[in-house]
Every structure is written in C-alpha cells, then in structure tokens.
C-alpha positions as CSV (number, residue, x, y, z in Angstrom):
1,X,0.0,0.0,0.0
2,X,1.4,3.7,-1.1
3,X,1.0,6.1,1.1
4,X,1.8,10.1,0.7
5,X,3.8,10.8,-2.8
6,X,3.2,7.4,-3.4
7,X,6.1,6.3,-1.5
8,X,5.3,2.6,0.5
9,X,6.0,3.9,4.3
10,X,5.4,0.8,6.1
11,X,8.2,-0.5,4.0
12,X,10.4,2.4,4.6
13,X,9.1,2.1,8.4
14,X,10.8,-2.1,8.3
15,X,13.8,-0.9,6.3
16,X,14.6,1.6,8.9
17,X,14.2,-0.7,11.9
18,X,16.3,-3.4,10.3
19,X,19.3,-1.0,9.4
20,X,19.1,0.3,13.1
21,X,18.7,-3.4,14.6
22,X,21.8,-4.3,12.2
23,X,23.7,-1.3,13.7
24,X,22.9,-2.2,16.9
25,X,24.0,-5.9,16.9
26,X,27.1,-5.0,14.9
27,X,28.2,-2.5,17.5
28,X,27.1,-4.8,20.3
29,X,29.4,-7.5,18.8
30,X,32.7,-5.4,18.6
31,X,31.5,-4.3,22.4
32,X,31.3,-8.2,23.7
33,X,34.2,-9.6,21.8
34,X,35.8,-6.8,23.2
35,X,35.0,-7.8,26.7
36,X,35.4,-11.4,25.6
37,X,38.9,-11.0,24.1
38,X,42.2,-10.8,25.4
39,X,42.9,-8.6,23.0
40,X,41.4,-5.0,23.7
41,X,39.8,-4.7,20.8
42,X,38.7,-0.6,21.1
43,X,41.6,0.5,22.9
44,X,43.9,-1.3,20.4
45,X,41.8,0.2,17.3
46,X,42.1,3.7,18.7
47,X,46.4,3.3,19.4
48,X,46.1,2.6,15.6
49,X,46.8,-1.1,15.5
50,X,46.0,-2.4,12.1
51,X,46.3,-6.1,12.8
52,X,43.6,-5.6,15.6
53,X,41.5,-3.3,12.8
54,X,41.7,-6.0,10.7
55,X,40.2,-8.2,12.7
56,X,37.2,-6.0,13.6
57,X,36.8,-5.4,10.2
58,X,36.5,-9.0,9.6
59,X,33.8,-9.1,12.5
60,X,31.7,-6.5,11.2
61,X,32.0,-7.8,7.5
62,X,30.8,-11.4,8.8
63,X,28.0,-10.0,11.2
64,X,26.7,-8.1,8.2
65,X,26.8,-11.2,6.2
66,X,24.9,-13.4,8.8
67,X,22.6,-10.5,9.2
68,X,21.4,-10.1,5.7
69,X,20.8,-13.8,5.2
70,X,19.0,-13.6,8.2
71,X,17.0,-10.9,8.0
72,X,16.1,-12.5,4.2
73,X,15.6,-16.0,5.3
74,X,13.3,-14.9,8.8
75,X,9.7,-14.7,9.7
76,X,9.9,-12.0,10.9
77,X,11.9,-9.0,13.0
78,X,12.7,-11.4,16.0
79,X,13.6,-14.5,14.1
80,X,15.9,-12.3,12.5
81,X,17.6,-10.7,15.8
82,X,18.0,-14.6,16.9
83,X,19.4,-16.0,14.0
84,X,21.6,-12.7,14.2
85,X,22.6,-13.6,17.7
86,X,23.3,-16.9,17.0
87,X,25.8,-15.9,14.1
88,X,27.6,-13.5,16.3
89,X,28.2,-16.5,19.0
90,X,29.5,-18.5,16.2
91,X,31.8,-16.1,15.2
92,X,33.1,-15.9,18.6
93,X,33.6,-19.6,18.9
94,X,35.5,-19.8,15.2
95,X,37.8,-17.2,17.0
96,X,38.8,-19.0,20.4
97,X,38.3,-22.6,18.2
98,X,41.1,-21.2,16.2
99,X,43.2,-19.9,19.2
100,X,42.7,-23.4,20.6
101,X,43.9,-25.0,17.8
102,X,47.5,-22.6,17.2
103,X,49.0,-23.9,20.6
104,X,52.5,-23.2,19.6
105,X,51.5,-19.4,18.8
106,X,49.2,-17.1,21.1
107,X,46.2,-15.9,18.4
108,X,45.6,-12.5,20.9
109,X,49.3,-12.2,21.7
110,X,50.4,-11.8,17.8
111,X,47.3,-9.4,17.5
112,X,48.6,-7.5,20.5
113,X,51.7,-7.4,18.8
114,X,50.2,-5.1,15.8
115,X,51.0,-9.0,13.6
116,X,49.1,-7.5,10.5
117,X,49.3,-11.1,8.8
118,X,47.4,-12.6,12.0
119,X,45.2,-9.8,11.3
120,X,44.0,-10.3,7.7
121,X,44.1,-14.1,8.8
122,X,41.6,-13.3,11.4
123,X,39.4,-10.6,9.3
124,X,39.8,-14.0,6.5
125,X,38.5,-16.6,9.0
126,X,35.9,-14.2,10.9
127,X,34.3,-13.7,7.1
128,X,34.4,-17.6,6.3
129,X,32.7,-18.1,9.5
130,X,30.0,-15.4,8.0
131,X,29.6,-17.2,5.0
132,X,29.1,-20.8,6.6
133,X,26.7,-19.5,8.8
134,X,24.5,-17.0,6.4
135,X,24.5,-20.5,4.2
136,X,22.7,-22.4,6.7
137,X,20.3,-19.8,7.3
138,X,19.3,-20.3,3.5
C-alpha cells in the first residue's frame, strides 16, 4: 500500500528498523568480543593497530553477512535478531576454536603485537565463519 507521494511507508518504516537493529547488533558485537577477548579490541583500534583493525573489520563484515541472510531468510523482526545472535556466537567460537587449535602461537598475543598477517588471517576466518553461517540460514 502507497501512502503520501506514493512512497510505500510501512516498508520504509521495516527498512529503517532493520538497518538500526543491524547497527545495533554490529556495534554490540565489537562491544562483547571486546570484553570477551584478550585482546582490547577498542583501545587497540584507537592506538592505531591495524592487525587488531583488521580483525574487527573481519567481525563487522561477517556480522553483516549473517545479518542479511537472516533478515532475508526470517519470519519476521525477532527471528531475525535470533538468528543474528546466533551468528555472532559463532563467530566468537570460530575465534577462540582457532586460538585453541594454534598452541604453539598465542592468536591475541600476535594481534597485541600489531602482527598484521594474524590480522587479515583473522578478518579472513571471521568472514568464512560469515559465509558458513549465512549458508545455513538459506
């Protein structure tokens, strides 16, 4: 249904709620894995360390991934913040997995250590993590 000028505003109305629920979660996810992390993830962005930028890049590239197949494979608003959520927590768990399985190397220590190739490794894995998720919303 077209409203005024003929532009549909109950869509604009959903468009605008799920941009600012997708802004939300994405910022929420840098906060937690922030908290989560050994790494401090904000503090180590603003000292300018571009292996830790990478990696944040790599989480907000992969939560905006899960989000959009979530929000295009959901029921509804809800469905999509859950399957949102869930992607996020698997993200995580691709990270400390990955630290667990580099014994011989700390995963947060390189990344401390401004390691730019642990960095795009990270953004690389955080984004493959996206993708396998998003698929399995599909």
């Amino acid at each position: 249904m077209e409203g005024l000028l003929g532009i549909p505003w109950a869509a604009v109305g959903w468009t605008a709620l799920f941009a600012f629920t997708g802004l939300v979660l994405m910022l929420l996810a840098v906060v937690v894995f922030d908290l989560l992390s050994p790494v401090h993830v904000l503090r180590d962005v603003q000292a300018g360390n571009t292996a830790v930028g990478w990696v944040v890049a790599g989480l907000l590239i992969s939560t905006g991934i899960v989000m959009h197949s979530a929000m295009a494979a959901n029921a509804g608003w809800l469905q999509a913040v859950v399957y949102s959520a869930l992607g996020i927590v698997l993200e995580y768990a691709g990270f400390f997995l990955w630290e667990l399985a580099t014994p011989r190397w700390s995963l947060h220590r390189a990344l401390q250590e401004n390691n730019t190739t642990v960095g795009i490794i990270t953004c690389g894995l955080f984004i493959a993590i996206g993708l396998v998720v998003a698929g399995a919303f599909s």
